[in-house]
NUGU-87258 format. One record per residue (C-alpha): x, y, z. Coordinates in steps of 0.02 Angstrom, whole numbers. Layout:
// residues N
<pt px="X" py="Y" pz="Z"/>
...
This chain:
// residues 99
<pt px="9402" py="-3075" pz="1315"/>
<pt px="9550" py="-3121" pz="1170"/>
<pt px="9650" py="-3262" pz="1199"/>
<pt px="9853" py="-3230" pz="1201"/>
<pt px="9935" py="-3302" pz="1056"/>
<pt px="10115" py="-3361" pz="1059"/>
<pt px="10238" py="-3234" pz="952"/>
<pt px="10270" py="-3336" pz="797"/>
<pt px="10431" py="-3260" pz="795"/>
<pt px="10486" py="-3324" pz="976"/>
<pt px="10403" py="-3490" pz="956"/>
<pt px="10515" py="-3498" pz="788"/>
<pt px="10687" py="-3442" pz="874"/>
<pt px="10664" py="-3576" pz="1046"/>
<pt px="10623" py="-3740" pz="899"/>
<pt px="10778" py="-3663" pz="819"/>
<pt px="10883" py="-3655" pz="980"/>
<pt px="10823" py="-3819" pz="1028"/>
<pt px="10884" py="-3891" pz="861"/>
<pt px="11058" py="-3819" pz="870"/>
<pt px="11078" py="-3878" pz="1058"/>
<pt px="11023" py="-4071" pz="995"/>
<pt px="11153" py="-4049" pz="850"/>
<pt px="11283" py="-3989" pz="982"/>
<pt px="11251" py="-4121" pz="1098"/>
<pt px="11266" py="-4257" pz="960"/>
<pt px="11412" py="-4196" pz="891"/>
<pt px="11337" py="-4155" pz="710"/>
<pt px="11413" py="-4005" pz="723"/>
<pt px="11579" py="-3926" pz="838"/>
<pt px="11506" py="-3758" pz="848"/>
<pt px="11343" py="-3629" pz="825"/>
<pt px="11415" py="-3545" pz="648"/>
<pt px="11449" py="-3723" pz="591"/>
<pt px="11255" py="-3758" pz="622"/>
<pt px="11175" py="-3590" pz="535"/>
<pt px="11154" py="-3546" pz="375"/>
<pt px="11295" py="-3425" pz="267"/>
<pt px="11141" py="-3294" pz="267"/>
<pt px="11105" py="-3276" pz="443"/>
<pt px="11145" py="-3109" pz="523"/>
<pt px="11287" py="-3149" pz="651"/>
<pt px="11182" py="-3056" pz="789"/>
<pt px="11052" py="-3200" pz="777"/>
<pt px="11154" py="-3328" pz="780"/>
<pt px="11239" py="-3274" pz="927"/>
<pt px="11063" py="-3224" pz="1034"/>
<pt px="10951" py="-3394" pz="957"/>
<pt px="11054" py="-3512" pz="1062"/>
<pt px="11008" py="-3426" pz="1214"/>
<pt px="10841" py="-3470" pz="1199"/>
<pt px="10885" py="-3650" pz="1238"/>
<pt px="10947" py="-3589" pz="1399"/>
<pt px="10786" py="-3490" pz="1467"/>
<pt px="10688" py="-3556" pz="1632"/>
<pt px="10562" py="-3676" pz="1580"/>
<pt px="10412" py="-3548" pz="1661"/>
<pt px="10488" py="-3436" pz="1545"/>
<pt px="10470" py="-3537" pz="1407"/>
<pt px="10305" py="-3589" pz="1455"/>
<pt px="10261" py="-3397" pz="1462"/>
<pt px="10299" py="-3393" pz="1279"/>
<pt px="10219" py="-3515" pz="1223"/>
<pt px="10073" py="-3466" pz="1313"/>
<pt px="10089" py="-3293" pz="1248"/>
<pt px="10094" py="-3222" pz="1423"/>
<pt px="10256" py="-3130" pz="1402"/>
<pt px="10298" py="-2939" pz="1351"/>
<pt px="10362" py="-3007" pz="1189"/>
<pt px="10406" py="-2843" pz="1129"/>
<pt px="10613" py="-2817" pz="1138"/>
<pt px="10634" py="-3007" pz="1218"/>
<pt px="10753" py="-3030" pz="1042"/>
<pt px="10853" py="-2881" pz="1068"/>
<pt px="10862" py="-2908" pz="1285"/>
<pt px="10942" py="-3056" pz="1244"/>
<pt px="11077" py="-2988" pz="1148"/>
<pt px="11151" py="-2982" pz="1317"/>
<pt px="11230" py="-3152" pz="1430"/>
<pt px="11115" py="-3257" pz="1526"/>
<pt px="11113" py="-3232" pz="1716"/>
<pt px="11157" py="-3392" pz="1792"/>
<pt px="11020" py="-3378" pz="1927"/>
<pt px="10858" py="-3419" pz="1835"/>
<pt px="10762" py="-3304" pz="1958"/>
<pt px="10861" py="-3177" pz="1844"/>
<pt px="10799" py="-3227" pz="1691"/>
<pt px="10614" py="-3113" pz="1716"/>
<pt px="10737" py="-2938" pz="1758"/>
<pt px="10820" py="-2990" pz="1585"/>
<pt px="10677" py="-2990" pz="1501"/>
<pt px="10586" py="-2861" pz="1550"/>
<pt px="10441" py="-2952" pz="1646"/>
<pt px="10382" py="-3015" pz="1784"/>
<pt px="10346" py="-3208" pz="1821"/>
<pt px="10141" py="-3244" pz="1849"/>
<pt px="10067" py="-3248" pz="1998"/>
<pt px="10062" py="-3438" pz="2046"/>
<pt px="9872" py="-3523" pz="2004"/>
């Protein structure tokens, strides 16, 4: 049996959504665009934040590897639900069976 492996890619865009939020909450910077760099696509700097606002099971699912990671970039492209049961339909999953 092969262990999961986190989606360097994900893992990469919550440290980065993390960071900004930190910045943001210091005051370091006013605003997400004043916090990116001139050559990041607009898209991703509007969908990284997001990732700082995910369920912690969710983010625990990630970084387990233990989520569909396939489209969870582009599904969140769209607004956060404010229920965090909602956060699974969004992207495209199902949360694990409690152990």
């Amino acid at each position: 049996m092969s262990k999961l492996q986190p989606d360097g890619t994900l893992v990469k865009a919550l440290g980065q959504a993390w960071r900004w939020q930190r910045m943001l909450d210091a005051g370091v910077y006013s605003s997400i665009t004043q916090s990116s760099k001139p050559s990041q696509a607009k898209s991703c700097v509007s969908r990284i934040p997001r990732f700082a606002l995910l369920t912690p099971d969710i983010v625990e699912a990630i970084l387990a590897g233990g989520v569909d990671q396939a489209g969870i970039l582009q599904r969140l492209e769209r607004p956060l639900p404010m229920d965090w049961a909602e956060h699974w339909s969004l992207i495209g999953s199902t949360p694990p069976a409690p152990t």
